[in-house]
N, C-alpha and C positions, 0 to 999 in steps of 0.2 A: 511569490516573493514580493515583498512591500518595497517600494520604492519610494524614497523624498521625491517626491514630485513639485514641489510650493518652491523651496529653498533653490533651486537651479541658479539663477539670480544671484542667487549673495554666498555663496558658495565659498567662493574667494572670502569671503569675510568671516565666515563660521568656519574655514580651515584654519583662521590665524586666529582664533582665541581660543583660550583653555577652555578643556571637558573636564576642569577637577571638579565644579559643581555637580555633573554626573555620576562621579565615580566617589561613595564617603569618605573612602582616607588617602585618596589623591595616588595611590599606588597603583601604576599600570601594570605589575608583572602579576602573573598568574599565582593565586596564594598559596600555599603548602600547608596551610594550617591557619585555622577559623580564630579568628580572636574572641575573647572571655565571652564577651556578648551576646553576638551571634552563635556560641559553642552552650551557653546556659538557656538560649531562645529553642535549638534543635534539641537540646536535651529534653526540654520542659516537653516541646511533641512527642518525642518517641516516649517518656515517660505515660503520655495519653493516652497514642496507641494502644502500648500495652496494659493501661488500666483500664482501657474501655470508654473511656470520656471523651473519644474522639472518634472519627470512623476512620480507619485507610481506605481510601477507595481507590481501586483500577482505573486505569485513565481511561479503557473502556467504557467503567462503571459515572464516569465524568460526562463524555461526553453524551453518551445516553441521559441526559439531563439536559440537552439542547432540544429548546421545540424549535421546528422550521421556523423562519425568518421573524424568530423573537429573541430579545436579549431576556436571560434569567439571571435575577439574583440569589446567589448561594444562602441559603439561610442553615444549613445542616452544621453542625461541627465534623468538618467535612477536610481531610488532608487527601492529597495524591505526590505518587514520589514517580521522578523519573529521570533519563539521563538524555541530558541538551547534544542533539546532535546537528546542531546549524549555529554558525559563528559568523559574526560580523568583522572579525579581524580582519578580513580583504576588503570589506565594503558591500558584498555580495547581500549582507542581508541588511535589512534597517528596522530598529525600534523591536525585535523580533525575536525570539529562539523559539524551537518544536523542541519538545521529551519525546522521547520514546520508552514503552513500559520495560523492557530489557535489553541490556547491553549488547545480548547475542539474542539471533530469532526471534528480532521484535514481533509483536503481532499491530501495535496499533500504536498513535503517536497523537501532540495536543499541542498547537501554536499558545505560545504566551506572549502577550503584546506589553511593551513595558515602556514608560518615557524614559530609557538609558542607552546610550549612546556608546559604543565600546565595553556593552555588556561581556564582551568574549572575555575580559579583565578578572569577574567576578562569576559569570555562567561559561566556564570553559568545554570545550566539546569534550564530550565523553563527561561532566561533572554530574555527578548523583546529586537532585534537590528533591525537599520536600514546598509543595504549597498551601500552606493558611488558607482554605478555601473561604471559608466564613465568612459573609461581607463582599466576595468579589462575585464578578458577572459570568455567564455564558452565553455565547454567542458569536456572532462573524462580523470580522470586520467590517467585510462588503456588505450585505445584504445580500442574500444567495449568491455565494461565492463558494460557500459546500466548504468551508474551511471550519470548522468548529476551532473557538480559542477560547483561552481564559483571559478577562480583561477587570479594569479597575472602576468601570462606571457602563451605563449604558446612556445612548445619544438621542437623538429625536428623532432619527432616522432608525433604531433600532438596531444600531449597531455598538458595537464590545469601544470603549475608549482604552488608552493605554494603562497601566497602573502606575500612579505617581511614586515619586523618588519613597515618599513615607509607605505605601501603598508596599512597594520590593523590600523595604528594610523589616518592613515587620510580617510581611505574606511568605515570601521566597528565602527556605531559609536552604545550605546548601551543605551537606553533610563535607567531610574531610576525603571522601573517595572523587577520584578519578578514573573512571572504570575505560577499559577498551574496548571501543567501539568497534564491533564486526560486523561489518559491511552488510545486510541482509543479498545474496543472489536471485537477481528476479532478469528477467526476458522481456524486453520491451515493451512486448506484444502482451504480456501479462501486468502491467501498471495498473493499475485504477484507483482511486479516490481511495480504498482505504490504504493505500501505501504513502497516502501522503503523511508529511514531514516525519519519515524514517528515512535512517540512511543505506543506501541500499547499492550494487555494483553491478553492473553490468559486464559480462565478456566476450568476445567474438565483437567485439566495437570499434566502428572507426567513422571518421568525416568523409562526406562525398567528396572526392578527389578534387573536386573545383573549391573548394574551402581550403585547402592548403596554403601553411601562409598566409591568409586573413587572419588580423584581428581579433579575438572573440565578441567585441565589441566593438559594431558599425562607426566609424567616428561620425557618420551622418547622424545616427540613432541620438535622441536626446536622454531616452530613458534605460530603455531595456535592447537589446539584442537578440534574437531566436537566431540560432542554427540548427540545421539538422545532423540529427546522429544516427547515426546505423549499428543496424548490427547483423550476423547472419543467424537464421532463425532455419533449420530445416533447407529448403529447395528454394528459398531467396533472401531478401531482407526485412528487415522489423525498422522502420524508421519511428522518431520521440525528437522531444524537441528539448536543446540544451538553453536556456534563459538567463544572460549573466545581465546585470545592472552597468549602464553608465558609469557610476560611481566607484565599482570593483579596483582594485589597486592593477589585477593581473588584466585588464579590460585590453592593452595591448597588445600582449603574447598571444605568438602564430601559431593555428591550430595544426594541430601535428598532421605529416601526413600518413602514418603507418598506421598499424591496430593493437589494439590490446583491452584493455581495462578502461573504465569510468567509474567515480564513486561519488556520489553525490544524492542533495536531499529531497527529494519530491515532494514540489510544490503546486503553484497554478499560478496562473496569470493573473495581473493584477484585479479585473473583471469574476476571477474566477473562471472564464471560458474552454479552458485547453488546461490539462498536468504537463507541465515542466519538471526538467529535472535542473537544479540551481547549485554549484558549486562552493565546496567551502573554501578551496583553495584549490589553485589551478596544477600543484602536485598531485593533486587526485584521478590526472588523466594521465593514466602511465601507457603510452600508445608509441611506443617504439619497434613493436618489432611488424612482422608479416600483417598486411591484411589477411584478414581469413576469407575464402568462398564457398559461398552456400553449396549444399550434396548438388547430385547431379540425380533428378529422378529418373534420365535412364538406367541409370545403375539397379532401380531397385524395381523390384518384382512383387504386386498384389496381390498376399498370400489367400487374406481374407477380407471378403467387402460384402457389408449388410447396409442395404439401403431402406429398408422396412418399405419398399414399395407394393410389396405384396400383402400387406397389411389389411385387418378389416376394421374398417372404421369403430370404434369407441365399442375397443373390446379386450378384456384383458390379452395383455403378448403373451404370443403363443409359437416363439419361432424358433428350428430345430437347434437343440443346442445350448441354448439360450436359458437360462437357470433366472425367472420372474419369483420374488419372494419377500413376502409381508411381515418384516421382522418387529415391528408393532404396529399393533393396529390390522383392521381389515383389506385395505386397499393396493392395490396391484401395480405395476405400471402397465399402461393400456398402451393398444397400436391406435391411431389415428391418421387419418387420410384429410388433406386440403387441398384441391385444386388438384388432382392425379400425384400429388407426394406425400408419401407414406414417412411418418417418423415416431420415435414411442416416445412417451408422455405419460409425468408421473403429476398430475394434481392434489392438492390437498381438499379444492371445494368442497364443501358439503359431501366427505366423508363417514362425520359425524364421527369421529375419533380424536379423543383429545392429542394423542399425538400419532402423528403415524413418519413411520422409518422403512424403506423401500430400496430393495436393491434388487437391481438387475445386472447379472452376470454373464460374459460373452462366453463362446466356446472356448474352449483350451488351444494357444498356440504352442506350437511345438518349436523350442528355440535351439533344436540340438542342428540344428540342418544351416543357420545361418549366423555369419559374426556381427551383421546390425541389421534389428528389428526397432522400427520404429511405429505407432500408432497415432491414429489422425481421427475426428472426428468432429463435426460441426454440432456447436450449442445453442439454444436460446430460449428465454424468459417470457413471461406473461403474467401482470398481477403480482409481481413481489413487492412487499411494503416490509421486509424486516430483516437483517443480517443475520436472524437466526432461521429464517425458513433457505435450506442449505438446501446445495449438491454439491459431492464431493465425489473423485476420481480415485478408484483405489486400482491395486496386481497384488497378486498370491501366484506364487507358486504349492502350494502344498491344500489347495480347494479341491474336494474329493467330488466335485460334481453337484452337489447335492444340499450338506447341510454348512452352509455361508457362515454362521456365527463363529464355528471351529475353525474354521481356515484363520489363517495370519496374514492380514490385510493393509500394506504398505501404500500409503498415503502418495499419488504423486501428483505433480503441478501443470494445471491446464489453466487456461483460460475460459471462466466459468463468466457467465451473463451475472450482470448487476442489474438491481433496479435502476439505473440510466442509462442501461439502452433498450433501446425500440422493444415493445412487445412482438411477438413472433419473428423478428427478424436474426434467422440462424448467422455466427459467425465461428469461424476456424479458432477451435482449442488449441493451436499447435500441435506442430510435431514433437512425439513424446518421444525421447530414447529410453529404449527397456532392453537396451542389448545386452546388459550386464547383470540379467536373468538366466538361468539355467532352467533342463526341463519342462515342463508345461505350465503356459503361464496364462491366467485370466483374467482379465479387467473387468472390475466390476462401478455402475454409476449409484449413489446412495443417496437418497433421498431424504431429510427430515423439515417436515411440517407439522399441520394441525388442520383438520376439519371442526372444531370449535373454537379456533382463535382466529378473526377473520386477516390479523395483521401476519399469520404465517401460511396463509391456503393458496399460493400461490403455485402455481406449476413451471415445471424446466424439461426441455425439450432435447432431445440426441437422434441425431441422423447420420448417415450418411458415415460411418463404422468403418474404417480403414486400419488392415494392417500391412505393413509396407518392410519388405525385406530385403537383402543382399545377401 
């Protein structure tokens, strides 16, 4: 979240003059409908699009046109379209909005830095724009600050500047939809960098009972505020930190004390150091009813548990049960041993396979016997340099033991290692619920690299295999 930091000072003076300079036709309510202009400017692009004269690009396909800590200028005939899900109508944000690529189950999102002030007039949440890429920058704000934006110049420091007022009229143009925004559901504990600026909801959330009735906003604090948020995650809590601005209209109202819901836009700190999550408006915390508390692990009983301790050092897995298979390419997942602990390990290194695809498959659990099954297992990374050298978490019920490609393979949500954290240091994927599987069920981890690409030959690590029943 960007913050006026400079203005503190005169504050009082820039709330008593007009923002019609800011805003071109001086009108603060939300438009319904594009005038002549702007409706013959958005037509003339989609006209492009479709004749080819212009590219649409994915706002993935955007920001992969950011090199580390360099500003780039767009020179492509280059558009991206997306829906603003961060609003400054509380104060909360400044000079700012994030796109995200779709309304519902976004996958990836892009800061646009703009000198307009009560943008949310003109880019309202949930509003479909395209942007003129042509001519404009890519880049961070800060300087590794890990925020990829689109900006209107680049600085000496090598940083993205805002786009001027001519810069938004002729770049940002905003189609006549309002689409609705559905909240992406993510787990604390599973946040990372690429969830920044999507809007996303957390459940099972609530403030540590010592924050009740506070403020959200310290009146000490000159800029920003942190509090912490909870939530219950499995057998305890998943804490994140909630970040509101000084300047937020709601900066006084008492944080609730009961639980429920948060929905808010993931950000970072002004540094870049720590993801925040930053509020559009302080109705997004609907925390009225029960706290909720974490399971109780006496409750539950360790049906199944593989620690790969028996493992033989750097040699394809071989363990009973256990379904190892090369669905392209040559390469295996191997058992490996460091320091007396055993974990498997799928590498791309010097394979020598342009792509290789790797799954490894657990035993079959039996779910007819218990009403919650849940599974656990610790992850972690070595040498990734690319978002496309994956591991991903799959269950099938209907895997005949044997051949993986025919099974029906349902995608679920762990907390997988990024390239920023630590090389070999395993962390807890969460507890998974799979209790609303029937019959024999299999988890399988999926592996895709390259042993000729050196930017995907990275390896991901799985220990420590728990399945956890009642």
């Amino acid at each position: 979240m960007k913050t006026n930091k400079i203005i503190i000072l005169l504050i009082a003076f820039v709330t008593s003059i007009s923002f019609t300079s800011c805003v071109e036709d001086g009108d603060f309510t939300v438009p319904q409908s594009l005038g002549l202009e702007e409706n013959k400017s958005l037509t003339n692009i989609l006209e492009a699009i479709d004749a080819k004269t212009v590219e649409l690009k994915t706002i993935k396909q955007v920001k992969d046109l950011f090199v580390a800590n360099t500003v780039t200028e767009i020179i492509g005939d280059f558009v991206v379209k997306g829906y603003v899900t961060s609003s400054d109508h509380t104060g909360n944000f400044y000079k700012e909005f994030f796109i995200q690529d779709n309304a519902e189950n976004p996958t990836t999102a892009i800061k646009v830095v703009l000198e307009l002030t009560n943008s949310n007039n003109k880019f309202n949440f949930g509003r479909e724009v395209y942007i003129n890429l042509k001519g404009l920058f890519i880049g961070e704000t800060r300087s590794g600050d890990g925020v990829i934006a689109i900006g209107g110049a680049a600085n000496a420091d090598d940083e993205v500047e805002n786009l001027s007022l001519s810069q938004i009229e002729k770049n940002i143009l905003r189609s006549a939809t309002t689409a609705t925004i559905v909240p992406l559901p993510v787990k604390l504990s599973q946040i990372n960098n690429g969830h920044v600026g999507l809007f996303v909801q957390v459940n099972d959330a609530h403030f540590p009972t010592n924050l009740a009735g506070k403020p959200f906003v310290d009146p000490n604090d000159q800029f920003d505020t942190q509090r912490t948020l909870e939530a219950c995650e499995g057998f305890g809590f998943a804490t994140f930190i909630l970040e509101t601005s000084s300047f937020a209209s709601f900066k006084s109202s008492g944080i609730p004390s009961g639980g429920g819901t948060i929905a808010a836009v993931v950000s970072k700190t002004f540094n870049g150091s720590d993801l925040v999550l930053a509020l559009n408006d302080v109705n997004d915390v609907n925390m009225e009813g029960a706290r909720c508390t974490p399971l109780d692990i006496k409750d539950f009983t360790v049906v199944l548990n593989e620690d790969f301790n028996s493992g033989t050092d750097n040699s394809d897995l071989n363990f009973p049960n256990w379904t190892n298979f090369a669905e392209t390419g040559g390469e295996l997942w191997t058992e490996q041993v460091f320091s007396g602990n055993g974990y498997a390990e799928f590498s791309g290194f010097r394979t020598n396979d342009a792509v290789n695809v790797g799954w490894l498959v657990s035993p079959g659990i039996d779910m007819s016997a218990n009403s919650q099954v849940f599974i656990n297992f610790q992850l972690a990374q070595h040498h990734l340099e690319s978002d496309e050298n994956t591991l991903e978490v799959f269950v099938s019920t209907n895997f005949d033991g044997t051949n993986v490609t025919a099974a029906t393979w349902e995608k679920v949500d762990a907390s997988i290692p990024t390239q920023s954290d630590s090389w070999y240091a395993f962390k807890d994927a969460g507890l998974i619920d799979v209790s609303s599987y029937s019959g024999t069920l299999y988890v399988a981890f999926k592996y895709v690299g390259s042993g000729t690409d050196t930017a995907l030959d990275g390896a991901y690590m799985v220990d420590d295999f728990k399945v956890l029943a009642k």
